[in-house]
VEXDREN-653630 format. One record per residue: residue in one letter; x, y, z of N, C-alpha, C, O, CB in turn. Coordinates in steps of 0.02 Angstrom, whole numbers, plus 50000, padded with zeros to 5 digits. Glycine has a CB too. Layout:
<atoms>
AXYZXYZXYZXYZXYZ ...
</atoms>
This chain:
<atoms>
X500424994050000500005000050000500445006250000500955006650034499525000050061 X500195012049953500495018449958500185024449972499965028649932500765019349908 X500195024350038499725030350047500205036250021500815036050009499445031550131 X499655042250015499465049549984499535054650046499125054850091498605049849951 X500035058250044500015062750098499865070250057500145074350021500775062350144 X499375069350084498935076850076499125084250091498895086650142498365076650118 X499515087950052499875093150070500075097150029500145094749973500305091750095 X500185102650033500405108649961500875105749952501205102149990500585117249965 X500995107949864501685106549823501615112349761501165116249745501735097349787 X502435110849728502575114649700502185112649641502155106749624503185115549702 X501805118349601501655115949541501935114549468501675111949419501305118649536 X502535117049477503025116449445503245108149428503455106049374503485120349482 X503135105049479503295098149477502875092149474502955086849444503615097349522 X502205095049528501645094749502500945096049488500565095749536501655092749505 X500615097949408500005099449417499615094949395499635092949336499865104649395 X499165092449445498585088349402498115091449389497755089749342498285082949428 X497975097549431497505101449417497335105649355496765106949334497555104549458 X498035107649326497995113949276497915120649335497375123649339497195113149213 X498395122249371498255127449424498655131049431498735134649481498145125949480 X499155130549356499915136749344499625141149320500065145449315500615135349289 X499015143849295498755150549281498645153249324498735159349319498285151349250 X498355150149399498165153549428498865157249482498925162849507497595150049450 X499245151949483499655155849513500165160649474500475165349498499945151949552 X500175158849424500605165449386500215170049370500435174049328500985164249321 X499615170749393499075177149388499335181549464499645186849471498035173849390 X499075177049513499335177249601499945181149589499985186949609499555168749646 X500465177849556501255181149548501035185949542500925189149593501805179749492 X500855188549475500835196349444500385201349477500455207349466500585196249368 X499725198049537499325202749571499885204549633499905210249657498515199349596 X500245200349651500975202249702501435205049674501785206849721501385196649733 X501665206549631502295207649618502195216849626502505221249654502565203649538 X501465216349576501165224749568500635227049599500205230249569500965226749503 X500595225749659500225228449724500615234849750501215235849760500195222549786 X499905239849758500345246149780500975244449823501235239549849499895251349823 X501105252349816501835250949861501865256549924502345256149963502635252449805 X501395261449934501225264850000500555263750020500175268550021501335272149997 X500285256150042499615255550060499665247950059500085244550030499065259250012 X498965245350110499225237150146498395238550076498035243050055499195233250279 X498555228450064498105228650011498065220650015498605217750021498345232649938 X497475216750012497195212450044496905209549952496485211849913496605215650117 X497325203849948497055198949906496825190949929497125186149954497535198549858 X496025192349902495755186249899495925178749850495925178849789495195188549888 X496025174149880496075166949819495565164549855495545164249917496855160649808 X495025162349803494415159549815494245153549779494405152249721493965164049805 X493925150249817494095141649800493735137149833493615139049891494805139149817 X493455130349815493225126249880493655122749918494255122649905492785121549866 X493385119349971493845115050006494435109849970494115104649962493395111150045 X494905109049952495195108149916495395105949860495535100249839495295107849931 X495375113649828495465113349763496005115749746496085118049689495045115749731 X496495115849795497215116949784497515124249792497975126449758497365114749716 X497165127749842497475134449850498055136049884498415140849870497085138149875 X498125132249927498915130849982499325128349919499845131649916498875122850064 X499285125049882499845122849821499905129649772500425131649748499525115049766 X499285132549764499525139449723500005144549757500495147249730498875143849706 X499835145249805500165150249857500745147949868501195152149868499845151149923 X500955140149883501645135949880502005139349859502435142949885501735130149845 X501785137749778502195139849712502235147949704502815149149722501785136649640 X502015152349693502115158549711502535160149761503015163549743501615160949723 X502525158049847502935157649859503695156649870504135159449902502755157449861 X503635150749821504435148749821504915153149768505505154749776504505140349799 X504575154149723504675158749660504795165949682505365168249681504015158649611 X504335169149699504425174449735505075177649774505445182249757504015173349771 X505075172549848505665172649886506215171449846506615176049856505645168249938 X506455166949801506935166449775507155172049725507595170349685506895160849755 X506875179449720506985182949671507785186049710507965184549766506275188349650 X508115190049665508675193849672508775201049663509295204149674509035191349640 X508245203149642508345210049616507725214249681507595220249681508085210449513 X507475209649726506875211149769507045205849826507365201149804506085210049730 X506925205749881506815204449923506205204249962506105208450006507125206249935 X505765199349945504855198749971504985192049997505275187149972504085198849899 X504655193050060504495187050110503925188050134503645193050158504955186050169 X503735180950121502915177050141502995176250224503565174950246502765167050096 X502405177050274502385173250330501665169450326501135171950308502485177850395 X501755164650341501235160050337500875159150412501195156650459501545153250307 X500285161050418499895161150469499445154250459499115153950407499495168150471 X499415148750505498975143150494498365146950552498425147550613499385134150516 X497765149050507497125147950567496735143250589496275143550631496665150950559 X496985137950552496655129850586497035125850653496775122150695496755123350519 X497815128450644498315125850677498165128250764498215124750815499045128750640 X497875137650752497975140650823497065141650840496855145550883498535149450822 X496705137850804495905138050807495655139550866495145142950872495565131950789 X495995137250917495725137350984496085143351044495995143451105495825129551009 X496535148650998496995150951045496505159351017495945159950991498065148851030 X496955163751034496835172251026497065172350984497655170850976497055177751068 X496475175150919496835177650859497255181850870497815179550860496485180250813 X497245188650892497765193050906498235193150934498635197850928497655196450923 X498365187650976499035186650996499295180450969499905180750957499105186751068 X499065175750958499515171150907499825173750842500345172150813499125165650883 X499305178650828499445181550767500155185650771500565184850725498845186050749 X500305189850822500985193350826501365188250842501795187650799501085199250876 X501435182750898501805180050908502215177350846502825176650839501565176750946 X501805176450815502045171950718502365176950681502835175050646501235169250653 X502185184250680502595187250652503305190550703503885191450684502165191950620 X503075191550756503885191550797504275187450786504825189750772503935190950865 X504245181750787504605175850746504685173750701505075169050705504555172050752 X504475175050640504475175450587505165181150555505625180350514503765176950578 X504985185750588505485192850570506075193350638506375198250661504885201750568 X506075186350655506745189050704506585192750760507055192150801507255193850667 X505985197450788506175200450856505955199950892505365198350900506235204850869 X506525201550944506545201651019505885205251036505565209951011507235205551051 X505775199751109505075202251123505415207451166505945207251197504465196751160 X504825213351157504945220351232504465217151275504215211651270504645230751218 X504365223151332504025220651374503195218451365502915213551390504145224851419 X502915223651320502465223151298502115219551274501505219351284502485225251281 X502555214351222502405208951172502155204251228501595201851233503085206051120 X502855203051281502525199051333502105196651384501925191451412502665198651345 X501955206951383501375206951427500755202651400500405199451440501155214251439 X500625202551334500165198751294500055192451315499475190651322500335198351232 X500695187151332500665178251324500515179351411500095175351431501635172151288 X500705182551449500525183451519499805181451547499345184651524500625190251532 X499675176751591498785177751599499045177851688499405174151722498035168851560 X498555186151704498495184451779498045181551808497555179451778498515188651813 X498135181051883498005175651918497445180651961497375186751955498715171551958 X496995174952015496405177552020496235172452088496105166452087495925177251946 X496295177452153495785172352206495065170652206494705175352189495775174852269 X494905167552214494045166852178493845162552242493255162452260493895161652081 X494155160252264493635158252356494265154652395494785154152362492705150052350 X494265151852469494595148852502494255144052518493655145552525494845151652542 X494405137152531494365133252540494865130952599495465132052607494305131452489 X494285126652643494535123652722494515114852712494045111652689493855126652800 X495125112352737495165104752733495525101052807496085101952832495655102752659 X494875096352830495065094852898495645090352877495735087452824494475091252948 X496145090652953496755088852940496645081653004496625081953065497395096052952 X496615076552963496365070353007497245071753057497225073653116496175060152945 X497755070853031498235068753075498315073753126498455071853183498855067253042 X498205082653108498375086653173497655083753233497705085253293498365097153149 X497175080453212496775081153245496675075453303496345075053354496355082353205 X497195070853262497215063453302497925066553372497905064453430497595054453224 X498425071453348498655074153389498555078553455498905078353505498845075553362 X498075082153443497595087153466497305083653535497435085353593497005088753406 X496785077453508496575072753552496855068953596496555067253646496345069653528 X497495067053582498215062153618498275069653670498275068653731499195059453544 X498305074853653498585080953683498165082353748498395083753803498565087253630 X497315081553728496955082853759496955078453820496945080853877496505083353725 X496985070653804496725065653848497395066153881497335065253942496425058153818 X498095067453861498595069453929498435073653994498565072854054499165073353903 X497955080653942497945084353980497375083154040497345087254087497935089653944 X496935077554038496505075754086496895072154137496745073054196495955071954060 X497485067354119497485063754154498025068654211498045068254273497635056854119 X498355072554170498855076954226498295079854288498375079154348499315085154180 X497695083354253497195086954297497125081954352497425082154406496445088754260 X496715077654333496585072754385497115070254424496995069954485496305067654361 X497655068354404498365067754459498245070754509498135068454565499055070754439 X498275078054486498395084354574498175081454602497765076954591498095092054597 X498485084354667498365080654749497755087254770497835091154817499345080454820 X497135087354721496485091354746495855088654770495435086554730496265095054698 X495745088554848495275085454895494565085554837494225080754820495195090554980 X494495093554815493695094554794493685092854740494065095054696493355101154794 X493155087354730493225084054650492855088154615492975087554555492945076354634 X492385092754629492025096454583492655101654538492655103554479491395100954630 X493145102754594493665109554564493835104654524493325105154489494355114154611 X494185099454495494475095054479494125094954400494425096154348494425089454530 X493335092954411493095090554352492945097254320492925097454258492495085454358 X492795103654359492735110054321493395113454279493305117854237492505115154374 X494165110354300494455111654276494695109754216494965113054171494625112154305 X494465099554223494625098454164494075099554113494145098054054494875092354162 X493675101454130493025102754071493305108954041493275109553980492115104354105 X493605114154081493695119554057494265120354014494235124853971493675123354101 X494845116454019495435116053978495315111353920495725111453874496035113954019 X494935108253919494825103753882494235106353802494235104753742494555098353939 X493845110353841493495114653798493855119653740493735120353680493125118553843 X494455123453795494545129253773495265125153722495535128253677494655136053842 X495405119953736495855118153681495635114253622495985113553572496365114653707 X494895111053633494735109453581494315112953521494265110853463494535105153599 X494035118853548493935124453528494455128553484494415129153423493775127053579 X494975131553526495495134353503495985129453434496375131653392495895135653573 X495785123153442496255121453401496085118553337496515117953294496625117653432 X495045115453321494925116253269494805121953232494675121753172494625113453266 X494845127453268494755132753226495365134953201495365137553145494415137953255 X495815134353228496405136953202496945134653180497345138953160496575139753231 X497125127953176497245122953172497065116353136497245113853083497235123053209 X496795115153167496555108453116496245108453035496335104352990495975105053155 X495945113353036495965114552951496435118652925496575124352946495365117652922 X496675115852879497075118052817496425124252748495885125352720497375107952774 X497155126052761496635134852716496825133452626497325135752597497225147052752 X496535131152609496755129952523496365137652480495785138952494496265120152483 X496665141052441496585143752397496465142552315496825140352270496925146052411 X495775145152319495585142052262495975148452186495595153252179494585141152272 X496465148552149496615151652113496495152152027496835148351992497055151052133 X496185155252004495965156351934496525160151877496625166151880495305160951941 X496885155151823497255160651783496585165351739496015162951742497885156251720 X496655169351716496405173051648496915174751630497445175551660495915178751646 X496645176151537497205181951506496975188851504496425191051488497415180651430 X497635192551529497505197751531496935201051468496815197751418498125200051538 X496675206651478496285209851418496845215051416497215217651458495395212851429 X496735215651331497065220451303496525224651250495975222851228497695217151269 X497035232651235496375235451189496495234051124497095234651111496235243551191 X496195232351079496455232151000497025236150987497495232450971495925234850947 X497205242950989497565245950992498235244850998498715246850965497385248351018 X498195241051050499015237951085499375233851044499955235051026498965233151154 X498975227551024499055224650957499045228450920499295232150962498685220550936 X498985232550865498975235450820499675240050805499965240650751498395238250827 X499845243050867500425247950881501085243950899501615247050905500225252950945 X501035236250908501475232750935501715231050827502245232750800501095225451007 X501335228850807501115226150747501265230850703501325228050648500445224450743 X501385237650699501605241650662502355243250659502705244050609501255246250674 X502545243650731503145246050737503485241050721503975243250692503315248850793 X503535230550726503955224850704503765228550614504225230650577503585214750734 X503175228550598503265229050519503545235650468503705235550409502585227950498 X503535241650523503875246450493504535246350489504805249750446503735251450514 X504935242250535505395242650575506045238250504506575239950478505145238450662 X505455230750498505735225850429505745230550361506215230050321505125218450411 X505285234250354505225236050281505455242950261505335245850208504525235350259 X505915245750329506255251750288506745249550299506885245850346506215259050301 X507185252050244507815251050188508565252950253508535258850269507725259150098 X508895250850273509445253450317509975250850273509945246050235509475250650398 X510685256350286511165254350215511615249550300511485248350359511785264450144 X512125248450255512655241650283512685246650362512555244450417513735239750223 X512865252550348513065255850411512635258050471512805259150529513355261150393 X511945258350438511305258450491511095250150525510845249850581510525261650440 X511225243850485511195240550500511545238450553511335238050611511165239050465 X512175236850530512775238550627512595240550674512435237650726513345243750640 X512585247350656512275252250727511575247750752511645246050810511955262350697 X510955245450723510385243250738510675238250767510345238450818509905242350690 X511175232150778511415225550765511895227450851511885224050902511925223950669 X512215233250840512625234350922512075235550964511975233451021513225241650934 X511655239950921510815241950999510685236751012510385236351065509915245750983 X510815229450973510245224551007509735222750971509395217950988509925227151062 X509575226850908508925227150899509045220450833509165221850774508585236150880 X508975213150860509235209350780508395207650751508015203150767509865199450793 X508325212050713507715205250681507895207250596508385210450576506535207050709 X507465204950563507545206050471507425212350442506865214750437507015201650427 X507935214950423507965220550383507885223550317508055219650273508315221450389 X507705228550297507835227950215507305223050186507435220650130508655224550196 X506635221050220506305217750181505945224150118505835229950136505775213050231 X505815221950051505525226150004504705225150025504345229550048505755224049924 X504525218350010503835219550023503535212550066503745206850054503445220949947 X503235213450096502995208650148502455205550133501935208950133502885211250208 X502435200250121501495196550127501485191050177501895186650191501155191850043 X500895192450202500525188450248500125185650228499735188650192500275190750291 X500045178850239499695174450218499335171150279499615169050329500075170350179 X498515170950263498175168350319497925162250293497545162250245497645172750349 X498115157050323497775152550280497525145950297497715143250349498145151550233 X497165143650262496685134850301496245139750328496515140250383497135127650380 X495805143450330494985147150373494575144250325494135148150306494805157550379 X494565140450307494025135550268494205130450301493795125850296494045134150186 X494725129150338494555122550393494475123550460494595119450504495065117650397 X494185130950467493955134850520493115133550488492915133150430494335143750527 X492715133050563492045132050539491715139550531491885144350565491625127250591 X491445139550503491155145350459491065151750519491065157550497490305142650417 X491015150950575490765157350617491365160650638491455166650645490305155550682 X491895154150652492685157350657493055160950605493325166350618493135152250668 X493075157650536493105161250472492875167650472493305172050478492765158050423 X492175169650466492025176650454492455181850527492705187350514491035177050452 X492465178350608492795181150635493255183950614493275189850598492875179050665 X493845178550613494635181150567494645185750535495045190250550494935177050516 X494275186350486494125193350443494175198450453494515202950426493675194650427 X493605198150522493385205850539493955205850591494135211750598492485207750572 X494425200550640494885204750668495415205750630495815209450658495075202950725 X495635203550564495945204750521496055213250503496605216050509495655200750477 X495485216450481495375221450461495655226850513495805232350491494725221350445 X495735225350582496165228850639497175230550608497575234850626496105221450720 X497235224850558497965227350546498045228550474498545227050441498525222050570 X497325232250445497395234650405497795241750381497965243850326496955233750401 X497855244450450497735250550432498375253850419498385260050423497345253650479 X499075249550401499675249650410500005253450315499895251450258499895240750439 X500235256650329500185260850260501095259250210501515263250189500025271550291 X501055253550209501845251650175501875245350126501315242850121502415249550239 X502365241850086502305237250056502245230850085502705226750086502685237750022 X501455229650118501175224550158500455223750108500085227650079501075226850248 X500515216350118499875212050068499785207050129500185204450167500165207249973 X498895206650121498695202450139498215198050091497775199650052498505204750189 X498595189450116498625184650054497705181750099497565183050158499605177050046 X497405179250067496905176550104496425170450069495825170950054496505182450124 X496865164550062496335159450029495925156150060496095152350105496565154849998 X495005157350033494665156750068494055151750030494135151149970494575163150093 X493545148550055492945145650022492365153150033492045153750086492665137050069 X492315157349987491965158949983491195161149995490875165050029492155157849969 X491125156649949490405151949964490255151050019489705153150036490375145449945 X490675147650068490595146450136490525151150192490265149950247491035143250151 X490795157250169490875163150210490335167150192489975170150232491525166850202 X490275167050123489345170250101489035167650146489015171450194488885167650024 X488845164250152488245156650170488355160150267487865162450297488785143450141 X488785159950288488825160450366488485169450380488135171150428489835159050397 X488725173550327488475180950342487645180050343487255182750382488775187150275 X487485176050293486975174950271486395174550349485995178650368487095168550222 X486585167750379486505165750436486315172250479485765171850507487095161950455 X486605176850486486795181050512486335186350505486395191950529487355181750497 X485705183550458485045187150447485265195250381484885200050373484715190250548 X485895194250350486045198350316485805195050243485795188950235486735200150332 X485655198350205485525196650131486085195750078486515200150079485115201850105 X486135192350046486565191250006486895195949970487425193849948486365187749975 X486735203049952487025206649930487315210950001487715215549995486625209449877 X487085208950060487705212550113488255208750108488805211250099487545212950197 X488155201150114488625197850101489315197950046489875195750060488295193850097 X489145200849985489445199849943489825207349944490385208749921489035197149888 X489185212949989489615219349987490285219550062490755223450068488935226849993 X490125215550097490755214450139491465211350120492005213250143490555210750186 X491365206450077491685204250050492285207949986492865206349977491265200650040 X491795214249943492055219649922492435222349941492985223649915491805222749916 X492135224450015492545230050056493195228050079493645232150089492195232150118 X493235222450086493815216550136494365217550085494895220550099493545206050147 X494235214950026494785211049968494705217649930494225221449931494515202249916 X495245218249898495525224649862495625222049792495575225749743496255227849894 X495805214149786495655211349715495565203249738495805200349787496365212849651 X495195201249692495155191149693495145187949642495025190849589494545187349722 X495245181849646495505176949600495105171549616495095168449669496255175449605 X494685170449556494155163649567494595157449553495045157749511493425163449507 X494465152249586494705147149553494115143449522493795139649559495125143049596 X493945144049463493335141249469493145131749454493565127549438492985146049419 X492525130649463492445124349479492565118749413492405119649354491755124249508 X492955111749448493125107849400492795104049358492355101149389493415105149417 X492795102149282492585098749250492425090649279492675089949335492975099849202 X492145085949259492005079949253492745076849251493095073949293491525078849193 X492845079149178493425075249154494125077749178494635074449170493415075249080 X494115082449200494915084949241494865082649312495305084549352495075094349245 X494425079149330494405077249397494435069549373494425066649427493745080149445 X494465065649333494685057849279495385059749291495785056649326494425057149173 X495505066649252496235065349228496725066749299497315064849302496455071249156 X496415070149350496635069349393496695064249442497165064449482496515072749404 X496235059149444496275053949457496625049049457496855045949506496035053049444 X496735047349365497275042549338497825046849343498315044449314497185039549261 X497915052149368498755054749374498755053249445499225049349447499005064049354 X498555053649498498635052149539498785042249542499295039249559498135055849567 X498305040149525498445030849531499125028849501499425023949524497825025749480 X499475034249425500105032949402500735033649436501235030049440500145036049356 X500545040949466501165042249516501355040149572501905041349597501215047249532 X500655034849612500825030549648500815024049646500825019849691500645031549683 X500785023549579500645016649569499895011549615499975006249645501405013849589 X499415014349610498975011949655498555006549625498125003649659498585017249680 X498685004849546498535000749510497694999949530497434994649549499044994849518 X497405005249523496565004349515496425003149440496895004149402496115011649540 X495895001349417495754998749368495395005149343495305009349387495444992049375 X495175006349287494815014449250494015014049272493675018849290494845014849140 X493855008949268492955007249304493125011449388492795015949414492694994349319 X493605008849409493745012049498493965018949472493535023149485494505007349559 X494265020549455494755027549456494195034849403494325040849403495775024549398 X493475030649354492885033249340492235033849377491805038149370492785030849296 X492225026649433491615031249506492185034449560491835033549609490955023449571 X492665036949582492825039949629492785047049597492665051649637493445037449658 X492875048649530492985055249520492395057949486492285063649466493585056449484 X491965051549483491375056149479490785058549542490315062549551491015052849427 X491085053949572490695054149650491025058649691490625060749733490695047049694 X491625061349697491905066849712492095071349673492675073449677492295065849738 X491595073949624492035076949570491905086749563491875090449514491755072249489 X491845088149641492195092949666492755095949721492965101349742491875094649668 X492865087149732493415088549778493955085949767493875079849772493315087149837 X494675087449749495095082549744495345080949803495615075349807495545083649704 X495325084249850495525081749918495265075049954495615071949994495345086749960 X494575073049933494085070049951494265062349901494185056349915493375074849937 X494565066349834494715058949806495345056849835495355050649842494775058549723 X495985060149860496405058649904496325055949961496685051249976496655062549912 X495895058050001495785052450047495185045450047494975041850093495665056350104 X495065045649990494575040349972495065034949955495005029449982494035042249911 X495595036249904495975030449892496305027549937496365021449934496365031149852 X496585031049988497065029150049496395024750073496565018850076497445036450110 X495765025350090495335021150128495385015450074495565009850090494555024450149 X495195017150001495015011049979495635005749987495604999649981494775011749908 X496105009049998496835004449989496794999850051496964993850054497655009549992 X496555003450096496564999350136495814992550158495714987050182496755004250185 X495604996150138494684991950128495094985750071494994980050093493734999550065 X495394985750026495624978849983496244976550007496404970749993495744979949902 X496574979550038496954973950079496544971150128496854966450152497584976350114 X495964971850157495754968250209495224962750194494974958650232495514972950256 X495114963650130494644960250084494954955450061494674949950059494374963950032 X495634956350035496294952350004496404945850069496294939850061497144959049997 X496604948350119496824946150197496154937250184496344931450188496474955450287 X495454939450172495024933950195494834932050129494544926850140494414935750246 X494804933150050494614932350006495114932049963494954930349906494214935649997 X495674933149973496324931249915496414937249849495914940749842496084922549870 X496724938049823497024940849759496414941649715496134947049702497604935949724 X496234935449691495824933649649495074939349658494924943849618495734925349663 X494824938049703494264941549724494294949949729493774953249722494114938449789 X494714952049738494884958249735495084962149672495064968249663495314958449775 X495274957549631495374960349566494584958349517494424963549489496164956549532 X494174953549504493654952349508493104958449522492684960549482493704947849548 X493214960649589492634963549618492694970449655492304972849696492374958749664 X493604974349617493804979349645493124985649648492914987549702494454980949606 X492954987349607492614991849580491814990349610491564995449633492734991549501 X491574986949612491044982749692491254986349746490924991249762491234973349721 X491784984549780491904985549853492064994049847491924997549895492614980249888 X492314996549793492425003849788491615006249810491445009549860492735006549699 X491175003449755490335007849763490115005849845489735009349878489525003649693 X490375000849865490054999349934490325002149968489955003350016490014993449961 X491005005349978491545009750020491235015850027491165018550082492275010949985 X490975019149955490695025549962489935029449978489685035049983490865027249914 X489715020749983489175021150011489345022350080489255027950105488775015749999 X489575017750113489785016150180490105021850206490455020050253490225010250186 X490155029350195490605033750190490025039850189489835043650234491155032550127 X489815039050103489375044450118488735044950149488505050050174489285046850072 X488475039550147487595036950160487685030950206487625025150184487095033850079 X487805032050267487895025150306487245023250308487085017850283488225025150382 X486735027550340486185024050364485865017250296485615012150319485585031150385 X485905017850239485935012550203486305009650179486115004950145485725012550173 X486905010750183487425004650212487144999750256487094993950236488005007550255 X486975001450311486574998450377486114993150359486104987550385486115003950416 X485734995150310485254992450254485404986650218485024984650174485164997050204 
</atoms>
């Protein structure tokens, strides 16, 4: 078996898609993006239809130029789904560009702490002590050489009280503190001003001799960048309410006025559809979307037969030896996702070795294309599978 690891690549090496137009379009909307103003390009696409591989390739091309100096940072929003956009988000570019955190940056990853009640816990062993302590102290009382037994028993009632008194209260329970982290709150602002000064800081020009001087202050991060893009990307494997989030806190580091692009491949469709939700009409939807992206790039949807030919390029290059009856229902039954036909084969590969295991060679070649339609039943439509 050869499994398929699902992941951007260069298209250069390979396209099954036909998806070098789109990125040598991508190239040329980057290369000539203003140059005093942040400017936000959309790649629009479904769930994978190969937009992390367009962006790949642009990327690698890009960075490798000589006459320019442009560096990508790649922001995963699926990776930090569950953390603070705004501060994962700097953290990635402080590191990304080399700098040292100030105090500030750090005040961010900081969460203070918080008493929120006390808590009392009886302490069995001081108390088994306490009692050993007590019953000494009767038996000393009673020792004395005192005629009047009443003085006797009033005394030990009375020491005996006032120490067992005195000593569960003060003593015998243990004082536990119940403590709460939070993260600190911060104002948008803080982010924003933290976020300006790392990116103004990369993208103006210092000659060999400003650099030194910056380099003895201390101050090491990347210099001399020409133009910067940020890339936000996978929010189509963010569920749709987080997606439109990103956006709108996105639009907080817009407001940065230098050769900064924001890269943003997104499902569309999917982000319509959630505003929608949102009791807005489809043309608010589509006018937010306006306002956001400064230019976009459809990828638009695949043929029948380029999702075949993508198919049998895929079974060649791994040799997965499906037969054309198998490798003609997977791509027509997924024949808007190639991602979907990528992980269909890795299952089926493994669904006929296990078929192979109790039924032999024979039966599997026989009845490959059978167990394929029953796989994708069993996959997409269980409840009649069940059936």
């Amino acid at each position: 078996m050869k499994y398929i690891i699902d992941k951007e690549t260069n298209l250069k090496e390979n396209d099954f898609l036909n998806s070098k137009c789109y990125a040598n379009t991508l190239k040329n909307v980057l290369e000539n993006s203003p140059k005093n103003s942040a400017f936000t390009v959309g790649l629009f696409g479904e769930w994978g239809s190969g937009k992390s591989s367009i962006i790949e390739t642009v990327k690698t091309e890009l960075e490798s130029r000589e006459d320019k100096k442009i560096k990508f940072i790649v922001y995963d929003a699926w990776k930090y789904a569950n953390d603070s956009f705004r501060r994962m988000f700097l953290l990635k570019i402080q590191e990304s560009l080399n700098f040292k955190r100030t105090d500030l940056m750090n005040s961010f990853y900081l969460n203070e702490s918080e008493d929120v009640e006390i808590r009392h816990k009886l302490s069995i062993g001081k108390l088994i002590i306490i009692f050993l302590i007590l019953v000494v102290g009767l038996i000393i009382v009673n020792s004395i050489p005192i005629d009047n037994t009443n003085i006797k028993l009033s005394l030990s009632i009375i020491i005996n009280f006032l120490g067992l008194f005195a000593t569960i209260f003060f003593k015998v329970f243990d004082e536990f503190k119940v403590n709460v982290q939070k993260p600190r709150l911060f104002a948008p602002e803080q982010f924003e001003e933290c976020f300006k000064e790392m990116i103004s800081k990369s993208l103006k020009c210092y000659s060999k001799a400003g650099q030194i001087i910056k380099w003895v202050q201390g101050e090491h991060y990347e210099k001399n960048i020409d133009k910067l893009i940020i890339v936000i990307d996978n929010i189509d494997r963010c569920n749709k309410e987080l997606a439109y989030e990103l956006l709108t806190d996105t639009k907080s580091f817009l407001g940065y006025n230098g050769n900064l692009v924001f890269l943003i491949p997104v499902d569309d469709e999917a982000l319509k559809q959630h505003i929608l939700n949102s009791k807005a009409c489809n043309k608010e939807a589509e006018e937010f979307l306006r306002k956001f992206f400064n230019v976009t790039i459809r990828i638009k949807p695949l043929k029948a037969i380029e999702l075949f030919d993508f198919s049998n390029s895929i079974n060649k290059k791994y040799n997965l030896n499906f037969n054309p009856d198998t490798i003609d229902i997977v791509s027509n039954e997924y024949a808007s996702n190639p991602r979907r036909i990528i992980q269909f084969f890795n299952n089926l590969q493994t669904e006929l070795h296990n078929q192979e295991i109790n039924f032999g060679k024979e039966f599997i070649k026989k009845y490959e294309s059978l167990i394929c339609k029953v796989l994708i039943l069993r996959e997409e439509w269980p409840e009649y599978y069940k059936l």
